[in-house]
N, C-alpha and C positions, 0 to 999 in steps of 0.2 A: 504494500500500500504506500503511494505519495506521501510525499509532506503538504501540507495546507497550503502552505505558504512560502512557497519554495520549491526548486527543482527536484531536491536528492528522493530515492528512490527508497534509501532506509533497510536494505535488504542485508548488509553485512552486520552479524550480532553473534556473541556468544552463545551457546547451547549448552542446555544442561543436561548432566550427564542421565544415560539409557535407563542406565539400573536403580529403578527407584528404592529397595531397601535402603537402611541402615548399613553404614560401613563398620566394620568387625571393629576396628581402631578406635571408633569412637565408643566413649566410656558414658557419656553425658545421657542421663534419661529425659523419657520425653518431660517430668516434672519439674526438672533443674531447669529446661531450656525454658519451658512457659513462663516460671517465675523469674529467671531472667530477662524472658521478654518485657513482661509488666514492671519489672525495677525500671529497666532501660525507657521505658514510654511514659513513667513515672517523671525521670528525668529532663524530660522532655526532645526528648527523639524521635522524630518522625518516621515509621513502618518501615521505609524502604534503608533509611541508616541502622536501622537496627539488624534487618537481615543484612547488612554490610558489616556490620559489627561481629555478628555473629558467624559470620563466613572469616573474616579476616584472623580475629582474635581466638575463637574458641573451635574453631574448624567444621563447624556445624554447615554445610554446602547450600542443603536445602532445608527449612525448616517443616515442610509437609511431609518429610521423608522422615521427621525422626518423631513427630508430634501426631499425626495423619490431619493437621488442620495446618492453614496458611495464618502467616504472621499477622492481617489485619481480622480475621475471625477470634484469632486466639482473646485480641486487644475485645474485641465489640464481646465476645463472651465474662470477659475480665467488666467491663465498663471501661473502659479504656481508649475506643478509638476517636477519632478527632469530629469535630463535627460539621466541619467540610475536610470533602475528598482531599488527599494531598496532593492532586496533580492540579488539581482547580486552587488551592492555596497556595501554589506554587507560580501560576499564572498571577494571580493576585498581587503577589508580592511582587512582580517582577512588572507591573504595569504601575504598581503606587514608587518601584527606582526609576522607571522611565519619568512618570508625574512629577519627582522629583527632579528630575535633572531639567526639566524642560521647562519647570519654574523659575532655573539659575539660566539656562538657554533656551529664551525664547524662538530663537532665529532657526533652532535646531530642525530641519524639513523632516530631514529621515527620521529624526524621534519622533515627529508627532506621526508619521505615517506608520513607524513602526506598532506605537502607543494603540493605534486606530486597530493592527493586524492582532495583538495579544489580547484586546478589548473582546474582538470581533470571536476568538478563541473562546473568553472567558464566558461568554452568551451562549454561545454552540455546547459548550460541557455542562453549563449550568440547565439549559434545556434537559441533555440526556441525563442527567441527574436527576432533576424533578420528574423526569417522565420513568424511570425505575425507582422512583420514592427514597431517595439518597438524600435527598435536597428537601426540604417543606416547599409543600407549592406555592408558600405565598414569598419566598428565598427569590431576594432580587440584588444584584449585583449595582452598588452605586459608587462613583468612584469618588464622591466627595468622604463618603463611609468606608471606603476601600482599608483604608490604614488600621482602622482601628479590629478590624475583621482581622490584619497582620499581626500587630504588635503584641 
């Protein structure tokens, strides 16, 4: 599948490995890694650095392979996950730096057009969100309100 907004094609990526067991090597039970997870999201770690965390540091690859649930189910079963999606808070965020800079540079063309492409993102996920009940249907993206949805 394309990018949105953009040429690239997106097709080159990492794969995860065939064999979905448990690796013999690893010592760590599925109870250690849950309550790990929940410290780590405690902390304030967002899903995707946590399974980074847990890959890097503790050698855990995949966490549905030693848990049989994924790292944002374990969180929403704990009370734990965030209450917007993190690719949609991540778009957020990254439209209230553009907001920002273009307050210091008005003149900036390509930032307010870029501004205009991350916007245009942040309405299109917000849509599929509310339409699989992710989102409250009355969840509306403002960008005067943008910030404080970040901070």
């Amino acid at each position: 599948m394309g990018r949105m907004h953009s040429h690239g094609k997106g097709i080159s990526a990492s794969c995860i490995p065939y064999k979905r067991t448990v690796p013999n090597w690893l010592k760590t039970t599925a109870r250690e890694v849950v309550d790990q997870i929940c410290k780590l999201s405690k902390k304030g770690i967002p899903p995707s650095q946590i399974g980074a965390v847990l890959r890097d540091s503790h050698g855990i690859g995949q966490v549905k392979n030693v848990t049989g649930r994924k790292i944002l189910r374990i969180l929403k079963h704990n009370g734990l996950a965030p209450e917007i999606p993190e690719d949609l808070y991540s778009l957020i965020k990254k439209a209230v730096v553009i907001r920002k800079h273009l307050e210091k540079a008005r003149k900036d063309k390509s930032g307010k057009f870029r501004l205009v492409l991350v916007e245009s993102r942040i309405h299109r996920l917000a849509r599929y969100y509310k339409k699989t009940r992710q989102l409250p249907a009355a969840w509306k993206y403002d960008s005067t309100t943008a910030s404080t949805l970040v901070a």
